[in-house]
C-alpha positions as CSV (number, residue, x, y, z in Angstrom):
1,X,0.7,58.8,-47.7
2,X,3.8,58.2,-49.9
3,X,2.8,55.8,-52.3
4,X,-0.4,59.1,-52.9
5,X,2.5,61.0,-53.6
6,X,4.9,58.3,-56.0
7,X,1.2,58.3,-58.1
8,X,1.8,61.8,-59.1
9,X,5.3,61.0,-60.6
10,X,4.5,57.6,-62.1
11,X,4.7,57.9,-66.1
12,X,1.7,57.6,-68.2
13,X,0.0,55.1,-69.2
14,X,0.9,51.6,-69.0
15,X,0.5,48.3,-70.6
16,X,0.2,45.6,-67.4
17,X,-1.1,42.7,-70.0
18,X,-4.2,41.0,-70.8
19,X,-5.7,44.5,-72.2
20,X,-5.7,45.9,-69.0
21,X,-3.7,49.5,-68.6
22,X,-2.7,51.6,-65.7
23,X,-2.6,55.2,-65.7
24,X,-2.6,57.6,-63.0
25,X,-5.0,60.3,-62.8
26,X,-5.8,62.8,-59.9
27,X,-3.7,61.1,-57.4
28,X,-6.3,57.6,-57.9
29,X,-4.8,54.7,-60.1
30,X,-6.9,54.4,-63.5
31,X,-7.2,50.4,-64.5
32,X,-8.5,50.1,-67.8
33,X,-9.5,47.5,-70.1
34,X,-9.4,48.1,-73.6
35,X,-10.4,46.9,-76.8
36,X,-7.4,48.5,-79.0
37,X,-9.3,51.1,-80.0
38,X,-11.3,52.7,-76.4
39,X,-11.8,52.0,-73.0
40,X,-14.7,49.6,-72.4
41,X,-14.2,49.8,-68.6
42,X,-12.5,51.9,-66.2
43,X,-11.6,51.1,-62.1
44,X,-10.3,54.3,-60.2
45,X,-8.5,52.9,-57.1
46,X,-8.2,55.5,-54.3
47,X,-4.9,55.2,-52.7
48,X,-6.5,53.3,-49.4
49,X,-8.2,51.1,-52.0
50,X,-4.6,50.2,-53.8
51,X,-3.4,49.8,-50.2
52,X,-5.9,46.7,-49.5
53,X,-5.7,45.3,-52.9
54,X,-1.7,45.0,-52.0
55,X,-2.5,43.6,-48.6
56,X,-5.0,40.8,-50.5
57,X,-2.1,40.1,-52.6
58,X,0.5,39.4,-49.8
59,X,-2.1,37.5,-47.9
60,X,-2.6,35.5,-51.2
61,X,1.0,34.8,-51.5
62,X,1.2,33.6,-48.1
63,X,-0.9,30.8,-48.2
64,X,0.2,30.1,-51.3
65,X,3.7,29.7,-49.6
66,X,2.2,28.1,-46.9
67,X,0.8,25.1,-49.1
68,X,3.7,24.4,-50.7
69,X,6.0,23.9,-47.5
C-alpha cells in the first residue's frame, strides 16, 4: 500500500494541535495526547484503519458541501 510505505519516510513527531501529536512508528500512525510533559494516551492506527478514518472524513465533507448548496 503506498501511503504504508510514505509512513516510513514521514519525519518524527508532530504537533497536529489541541495536544494531540502524530508520530509514526512500525509502519502504524501513533496519535498521542499529551500533557507537556508524557503521553496520557496513545491510538496506533494500522494503515487500513487511517484508510477509513480518511474515507469518514471525505464522507463528512460531502454532506457538509451538500448542505450548504
Amino acid at each position: 500500500m503506498e501511503r504504508q510505505a510514505a509512513f516510513n519516510f514521514m519525519p518524527k513527531k508532530s504537533y497536529l494541535g489541541d495536544g494531540v501529536y502524530v508520530d509514526v512508528e512500525n509502519g502504524m500512525l501513533k496519535l498521542t495526547t499529551e500533557n507537556g510533559v508524557e503521553a496520557d494516551n496513545v491510538i496506533y492506527l494500522e494503515p487500513q484503519v487511517y484508510e477509513s478514518l480518511i474515507q469518514y472524513v471525505s464522507h463528512l465533507k460531502q454532506k457538509y458541501h451538500d448542505q450548504k448548496t
